[in-house]
Every structure is written in C-alpha cells, then in structure tokens.
MARNU-774290 format. One line per field, with one value per residue (C-alpha): y, z, x; chain; residue in three letters. Coordinates in Angstrom, 1 decimal, padded with zeros to 4 digits. Example, Ala and Ser with C-alpha at 12.3 -4.5 7.8 and 13.67 -1.06 7.14 Angstrom:
py: c(-004.5 / -001.1)
pz: c(007.8 / 007.1)
px: c(012.3 / 013.7)
c: c(A / A)
r: c(ALA / SER)
This chain:
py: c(-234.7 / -232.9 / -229.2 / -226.8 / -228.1 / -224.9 / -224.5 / -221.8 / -223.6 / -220.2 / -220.5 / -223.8 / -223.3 / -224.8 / -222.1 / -222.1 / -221.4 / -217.5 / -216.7 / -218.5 / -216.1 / -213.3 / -214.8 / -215.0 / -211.3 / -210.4 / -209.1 / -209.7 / -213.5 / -213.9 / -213.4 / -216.7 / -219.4 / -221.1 / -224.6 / -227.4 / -230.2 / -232.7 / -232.5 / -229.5 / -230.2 / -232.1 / -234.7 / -232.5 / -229.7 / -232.4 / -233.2 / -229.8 / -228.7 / -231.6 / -230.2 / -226.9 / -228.1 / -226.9 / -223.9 / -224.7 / -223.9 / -221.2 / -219.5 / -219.3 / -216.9 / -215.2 / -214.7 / -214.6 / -211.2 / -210.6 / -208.8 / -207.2 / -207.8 / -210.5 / -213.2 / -214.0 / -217.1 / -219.0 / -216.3 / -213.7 / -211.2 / -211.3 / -207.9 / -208.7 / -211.9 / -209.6 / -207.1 / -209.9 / -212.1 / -208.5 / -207.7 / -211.5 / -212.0 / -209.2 / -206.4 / -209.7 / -207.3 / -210.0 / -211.2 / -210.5 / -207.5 / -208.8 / -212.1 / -213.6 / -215.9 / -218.2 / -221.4 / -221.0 / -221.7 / -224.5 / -224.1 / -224.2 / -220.8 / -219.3 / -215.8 / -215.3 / -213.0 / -210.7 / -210.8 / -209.7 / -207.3 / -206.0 / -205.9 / -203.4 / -201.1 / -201.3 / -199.6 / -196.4 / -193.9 / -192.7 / -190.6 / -190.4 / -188.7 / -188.7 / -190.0 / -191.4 / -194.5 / -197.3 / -199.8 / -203.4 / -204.4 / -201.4 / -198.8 / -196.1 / -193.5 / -193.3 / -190.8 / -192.8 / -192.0 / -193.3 / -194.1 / -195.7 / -198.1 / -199.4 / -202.6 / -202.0 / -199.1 / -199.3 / -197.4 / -196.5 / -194.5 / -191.3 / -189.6 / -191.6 / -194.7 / -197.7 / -200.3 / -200.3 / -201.2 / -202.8 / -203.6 / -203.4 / -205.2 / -203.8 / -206.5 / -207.1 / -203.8 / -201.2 / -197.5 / -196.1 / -193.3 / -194.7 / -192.6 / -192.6 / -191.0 / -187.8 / -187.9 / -185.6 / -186.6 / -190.0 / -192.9 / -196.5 / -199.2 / -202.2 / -205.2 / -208.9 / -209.1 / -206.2 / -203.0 / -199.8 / -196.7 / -193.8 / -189.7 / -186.9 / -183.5 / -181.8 / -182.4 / -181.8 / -184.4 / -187.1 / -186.8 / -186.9 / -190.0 / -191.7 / -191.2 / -192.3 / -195.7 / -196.3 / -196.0 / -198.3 / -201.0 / -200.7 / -201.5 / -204.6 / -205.6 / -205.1 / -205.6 / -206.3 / -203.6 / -201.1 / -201.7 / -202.6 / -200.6 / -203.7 / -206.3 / -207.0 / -211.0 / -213.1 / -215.6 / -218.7 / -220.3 / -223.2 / -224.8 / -227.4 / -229.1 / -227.6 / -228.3 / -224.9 / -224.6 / -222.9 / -219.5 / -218.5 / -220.6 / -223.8 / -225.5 / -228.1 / -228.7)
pz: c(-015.1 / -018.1 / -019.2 / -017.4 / -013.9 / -013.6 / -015.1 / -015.6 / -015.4 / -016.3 / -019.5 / -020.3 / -020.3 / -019.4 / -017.9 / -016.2 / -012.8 / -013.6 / -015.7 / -012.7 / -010.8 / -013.3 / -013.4 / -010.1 / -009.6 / -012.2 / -010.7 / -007.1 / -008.1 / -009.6 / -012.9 / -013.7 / -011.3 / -011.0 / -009.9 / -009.9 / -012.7 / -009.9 / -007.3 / -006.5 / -009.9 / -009.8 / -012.4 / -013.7 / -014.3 / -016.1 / -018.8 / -018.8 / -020.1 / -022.6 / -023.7 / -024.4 / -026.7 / -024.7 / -025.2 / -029.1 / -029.1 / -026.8 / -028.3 / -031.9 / -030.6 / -028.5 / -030.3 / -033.6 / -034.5 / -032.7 / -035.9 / -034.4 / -030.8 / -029.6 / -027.6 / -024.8 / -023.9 / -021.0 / -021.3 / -021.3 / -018.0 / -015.5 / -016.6 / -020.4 / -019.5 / -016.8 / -019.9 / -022.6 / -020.3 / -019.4 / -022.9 / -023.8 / -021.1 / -019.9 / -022.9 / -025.6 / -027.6 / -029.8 / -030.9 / -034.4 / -034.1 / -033.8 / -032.9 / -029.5 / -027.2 / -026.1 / -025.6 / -021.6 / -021.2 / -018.5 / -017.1 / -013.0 / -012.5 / -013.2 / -012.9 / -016.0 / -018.2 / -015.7 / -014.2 / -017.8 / -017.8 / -014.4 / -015.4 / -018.4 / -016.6 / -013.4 / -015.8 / -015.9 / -015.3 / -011.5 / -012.3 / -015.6 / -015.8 / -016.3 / -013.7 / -014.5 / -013.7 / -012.6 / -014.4 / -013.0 / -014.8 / -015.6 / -013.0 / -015.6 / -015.6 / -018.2 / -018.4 / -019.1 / -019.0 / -016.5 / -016.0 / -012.7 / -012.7 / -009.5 / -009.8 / -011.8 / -013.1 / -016.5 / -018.1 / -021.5 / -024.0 / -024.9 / -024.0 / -027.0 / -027.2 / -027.0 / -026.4 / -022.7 / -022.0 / -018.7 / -016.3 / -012.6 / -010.7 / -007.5 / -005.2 / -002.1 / -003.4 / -000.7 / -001.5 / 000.9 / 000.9 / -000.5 / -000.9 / -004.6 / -004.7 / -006.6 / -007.0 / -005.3 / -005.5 / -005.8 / -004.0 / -004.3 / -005.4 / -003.4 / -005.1 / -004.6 / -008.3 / -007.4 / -006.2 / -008.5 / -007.7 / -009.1 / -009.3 / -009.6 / -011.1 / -007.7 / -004.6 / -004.9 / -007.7 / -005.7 / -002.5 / -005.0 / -007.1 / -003.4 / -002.2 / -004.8 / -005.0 / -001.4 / -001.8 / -004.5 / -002.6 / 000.4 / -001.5 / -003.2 / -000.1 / 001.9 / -000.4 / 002.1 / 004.2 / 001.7 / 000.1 / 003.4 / 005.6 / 008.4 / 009.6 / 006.4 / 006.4 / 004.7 / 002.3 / 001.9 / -001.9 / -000.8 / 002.3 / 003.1 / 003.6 / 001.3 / 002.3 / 002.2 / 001.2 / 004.2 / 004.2 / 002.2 / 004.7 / 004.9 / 002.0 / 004.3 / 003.6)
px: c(-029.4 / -028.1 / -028.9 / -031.5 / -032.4 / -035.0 / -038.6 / -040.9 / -044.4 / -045.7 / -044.6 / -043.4 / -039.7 / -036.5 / -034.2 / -031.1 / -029.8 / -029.2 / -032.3 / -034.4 / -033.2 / -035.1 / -037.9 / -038.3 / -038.1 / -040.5 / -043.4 / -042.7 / -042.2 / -046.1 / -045.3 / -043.4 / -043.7 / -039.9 / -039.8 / -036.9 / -037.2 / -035.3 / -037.6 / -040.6 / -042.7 / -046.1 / -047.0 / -049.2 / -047.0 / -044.4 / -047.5 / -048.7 / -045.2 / -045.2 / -048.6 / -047.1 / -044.6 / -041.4 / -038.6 / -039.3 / -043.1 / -042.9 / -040.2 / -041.4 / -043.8 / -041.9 / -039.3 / -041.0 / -039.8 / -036.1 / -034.5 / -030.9 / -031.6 / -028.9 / -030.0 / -028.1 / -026.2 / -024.1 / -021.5 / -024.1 / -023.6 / -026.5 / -027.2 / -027.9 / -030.2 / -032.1 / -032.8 / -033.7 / -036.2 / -038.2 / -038.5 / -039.6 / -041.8 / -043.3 / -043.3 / -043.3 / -041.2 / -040.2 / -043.6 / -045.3 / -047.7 / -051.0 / -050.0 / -051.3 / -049.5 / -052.5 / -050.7 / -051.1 / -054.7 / -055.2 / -051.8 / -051.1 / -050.5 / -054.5 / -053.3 / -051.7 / -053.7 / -054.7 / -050.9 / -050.2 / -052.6 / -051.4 / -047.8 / -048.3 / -050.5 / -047.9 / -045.1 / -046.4 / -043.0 / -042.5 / -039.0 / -037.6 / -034.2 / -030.4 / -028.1 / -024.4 / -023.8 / -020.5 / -019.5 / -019.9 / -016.2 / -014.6 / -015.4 / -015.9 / -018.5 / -021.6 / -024.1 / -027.5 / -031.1 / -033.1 / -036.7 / -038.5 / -041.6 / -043.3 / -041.3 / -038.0 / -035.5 / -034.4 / -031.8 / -030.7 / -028.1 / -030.2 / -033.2 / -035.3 / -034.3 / -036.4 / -034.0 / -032.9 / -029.0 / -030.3 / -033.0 / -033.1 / -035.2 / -036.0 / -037.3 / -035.4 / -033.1 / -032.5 / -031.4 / -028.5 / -025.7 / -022.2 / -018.8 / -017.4 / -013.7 / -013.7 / -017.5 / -020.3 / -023.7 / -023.7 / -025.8 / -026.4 / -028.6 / -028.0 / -029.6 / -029.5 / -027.2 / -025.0 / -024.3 / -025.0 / -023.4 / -025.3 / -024.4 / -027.0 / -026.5 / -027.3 / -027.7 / -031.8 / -032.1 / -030.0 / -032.9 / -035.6 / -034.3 / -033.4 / -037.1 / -038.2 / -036.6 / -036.9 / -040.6 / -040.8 / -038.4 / -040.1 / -043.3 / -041.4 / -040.0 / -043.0 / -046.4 / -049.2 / -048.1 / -048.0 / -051.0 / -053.5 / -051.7 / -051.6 / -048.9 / -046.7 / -046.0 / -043.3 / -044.5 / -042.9 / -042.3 / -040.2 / -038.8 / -036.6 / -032.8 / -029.9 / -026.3 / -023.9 / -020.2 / -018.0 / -016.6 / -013.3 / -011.2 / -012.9 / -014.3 / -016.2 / -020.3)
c: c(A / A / A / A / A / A / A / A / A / A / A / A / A / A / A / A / A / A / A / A / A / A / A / A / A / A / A / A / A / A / A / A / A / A / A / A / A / A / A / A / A / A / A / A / A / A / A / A / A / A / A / A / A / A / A / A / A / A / A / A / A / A / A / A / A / A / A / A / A / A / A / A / A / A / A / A / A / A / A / A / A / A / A / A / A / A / A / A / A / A / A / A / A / A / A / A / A / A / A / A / A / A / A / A / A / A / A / A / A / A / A / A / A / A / A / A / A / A / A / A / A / A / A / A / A / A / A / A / A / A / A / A / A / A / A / A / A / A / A / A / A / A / A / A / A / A / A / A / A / A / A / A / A / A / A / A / A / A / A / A / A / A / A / A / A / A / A / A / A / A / A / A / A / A / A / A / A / A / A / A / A / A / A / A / A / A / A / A / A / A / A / A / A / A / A / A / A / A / A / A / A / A / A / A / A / A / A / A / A / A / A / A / A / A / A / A / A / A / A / A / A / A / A / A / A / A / A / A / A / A / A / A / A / A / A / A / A / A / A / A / A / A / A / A / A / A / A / A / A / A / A / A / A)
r: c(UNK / UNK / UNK / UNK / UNK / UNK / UNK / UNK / UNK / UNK / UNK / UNK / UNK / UNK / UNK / UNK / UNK / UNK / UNK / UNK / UNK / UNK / UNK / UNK / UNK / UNK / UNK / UNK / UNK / UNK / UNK / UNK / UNK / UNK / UNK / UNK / UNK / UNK / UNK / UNK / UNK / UNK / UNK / UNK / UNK / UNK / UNK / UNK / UNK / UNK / UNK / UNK / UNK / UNK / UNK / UNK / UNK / UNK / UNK / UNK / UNK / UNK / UNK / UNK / UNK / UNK / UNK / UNK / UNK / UNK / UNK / UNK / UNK / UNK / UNK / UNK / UNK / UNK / UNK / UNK / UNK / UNK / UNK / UNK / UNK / UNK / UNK / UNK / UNK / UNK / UNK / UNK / UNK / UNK / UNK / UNK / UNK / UNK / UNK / UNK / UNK / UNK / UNK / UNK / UNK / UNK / UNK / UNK / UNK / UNK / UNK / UNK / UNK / UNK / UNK / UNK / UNK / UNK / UNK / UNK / UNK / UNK / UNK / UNK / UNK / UNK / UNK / UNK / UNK / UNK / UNK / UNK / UNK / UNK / UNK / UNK / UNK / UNK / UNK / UNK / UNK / UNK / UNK / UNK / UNK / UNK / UNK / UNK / UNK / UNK / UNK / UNK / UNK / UNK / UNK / UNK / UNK / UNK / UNK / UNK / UNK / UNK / UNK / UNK / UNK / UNK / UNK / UNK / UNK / UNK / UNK / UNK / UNK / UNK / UNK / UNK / UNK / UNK / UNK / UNK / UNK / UNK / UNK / UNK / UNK / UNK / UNK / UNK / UNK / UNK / UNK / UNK / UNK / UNK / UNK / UNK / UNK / UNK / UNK / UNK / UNK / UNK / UNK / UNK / UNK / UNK / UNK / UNK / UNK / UNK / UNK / UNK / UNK / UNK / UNK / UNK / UNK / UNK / UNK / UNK / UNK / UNK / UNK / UNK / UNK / UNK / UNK / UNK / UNK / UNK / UNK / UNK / UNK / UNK / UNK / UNK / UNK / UNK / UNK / UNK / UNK / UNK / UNK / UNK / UNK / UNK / UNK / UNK / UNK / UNK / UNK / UNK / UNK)
C-alpha cells in the first residue's frame, strides 16, 4: 500500500509512521485514537472517514489560518512534527477565530468534546522557568524558557513568546540524574523520542524542576493509581504477532 499506512479515526486523518507516534501521546493516548489502515480498522471507521472528507476537509479548518508557521514535512525532525500536531490538534492554533471544528459528530471515538474540553483546562502551568538546554545534533547549549503542564513541557526563546520551539511529551518519560562535562546543575529528561539533558541555575531550582517532572511522569505513567489511589493497571490498545529485526550483529527476523 502506498502513502500513510496510519489513521487518526479521531479526526479523520491519514498520518505517517512518526506523527502516529504523537498522536498517540497526546493526552495519555485518548485524545486521538491511532489505528493501522492494513489491518486494526472496522468498516465503519473506513466509511466514517470517507464521510469526513479526509486530510483535505479536515485540514481546511485546521489549518485555515497558518500565516508564517511552517508546516512540517518527511524531512521534518520528530521534534518539529511533535510541536506542529499539539498546536493543530489540541490548541487548534491554526483555526479562524470563531470558527468551529464540528465535523466529528458521530465518529467512533464519543469522547471528543469533552476530551477537548479536558485538554485545555489540563494546561494550566505547574513550573514555569528558565533552564538551558542540549542540542539533539549539535550538542550546544541554549538558554530557553520553560513552562510544565500536567501532561507535557514546552519550551521556548524568551520569556513572552507564544510560539513554542518544542513540545515534550511526558508519557512513559522518566526524570533521573545524568553527568554533563564541564556542567553543574544539570539533569535529564529520558523520553521514549530522546534524551534531554537540562541545567538549572542552582542547585535548589534543579530539585524543584526534578520533583516536579517526576510527579507529573509518574501520573502519566501511572493514571489510575494516581488519581484513585488503588492498584495502577496496564491497559492494552493492541495485541498481537509482529516479526523484529536482530541486534547490530545479526540482521536475521
């Protein structure tokens, strides 16, 4: 099968194997159900999508109003397609004030609106503040400005700006101490796309930003426990039979 292989029946989209990936993480995997076009869709999810009018429909609304903003593409890093599909999908930064995006009614996943709903008032700031941060490429140090949600930590150029440079999602992300030469302060984010190493101004701020994020992992990682207090339990989205490429020295399947 040519192009996209992945589907957001949330929405009605085609996406590829990266920006799956996203969606998946946004909201604690609620917010945009991801399903395979080979094999895990329904019938009725196949017409429902029809219905919807595709990646064309959709994104004339939701990307009615993108003025500078570039969109990503297949050479687009991880980093820049994470940032674009939060401020699409969850902030719809890129709709026309005072437009609605309706189109989902009487789709499979039911929760939508009040996901939506949830998702705004769930980004209320836990720790705002300036950190510097490591490259992914180039190893060099910037100083950004930081702010922490219960579900993702954003960072940008200067205190003030709207636009964020990149979004982190936090689910299955850990927090834990890592050595940088020649730096003091300085601790890591361990998430399933990468690890970011991150250095505080003093020793103080570095325990409060690290208790901070490892409350808000733990309640990514762990959502029944932390909000009943009881037995957390590991939901299954999919099982089944995949077949797995060797280590570095043999290639086998």
């Amino acid at each position: 099968i040519k192009g996209p292989k992945w589907v957001s029946t949330t929405f009605g989209v085609f996406i590829c194997q990266e920006c799956a990936g996203v969606h998946r993480g946004l909201q604690r995997g609620e917010f945009s159900v991801v399903k395979s076009v080979d094999d895990s869709m329904t019938q009725a999810e196949r017409d429902n999508i029809q219905k919807l009018g595709g990646n064309e429909k959709v994104n004339a609304i939701l990307e009615a109003n993108v003025g500078g903003h570039q969109k990503p593409d297949m050479k687009s890093t991880y980093g820049e397609k994470e940032t674009w599909i939060y401020k699409k999908y969850v902030e719809k930064a890129f709709m026309i004030a005072g437009q609605q995006f309706d189109s989902l009614e009487g789709t499979m996943h039911t929760k939508f609106q009040k996901d939506t709903h949830q998702a705004y008032q769930s980004s209320a700031p836990i720790k705002k503040g300036f950190l510097n941060k490591q490259g992914g490429v180039y190893k060099n140090w910037k100083r950004r400005y930081f702010i922490l949600t219960n579900d993702h930590l954003s960072y940008y150029k200067s205190l003030g700006d709207t636009t964020p440079v990149g979004v982190i999602q936090l689910v299955l992300s850990n927090v834990k101490a890592l050595p940088a030469e020649g730096k003091e302060n300085v601790f890591g984010l361990v998430t399933p796309a990468r690890t970011y190493l991150l250095q505080a101004d003093s020793p103080p701020e570095v325990d409060s930003w690290v208790q901070s994020l490892k409350e808000v992992c733990s309640a990514m990682t762990n959502p029944v426990q932390s909000q009943s207090g009881g037995d957390s339990q590991i939901q299954i989205y999919h099982e089944g039979n995949l077949l797995k490429e060797g280590n570095n020295l043999v290639k086998d399947w």
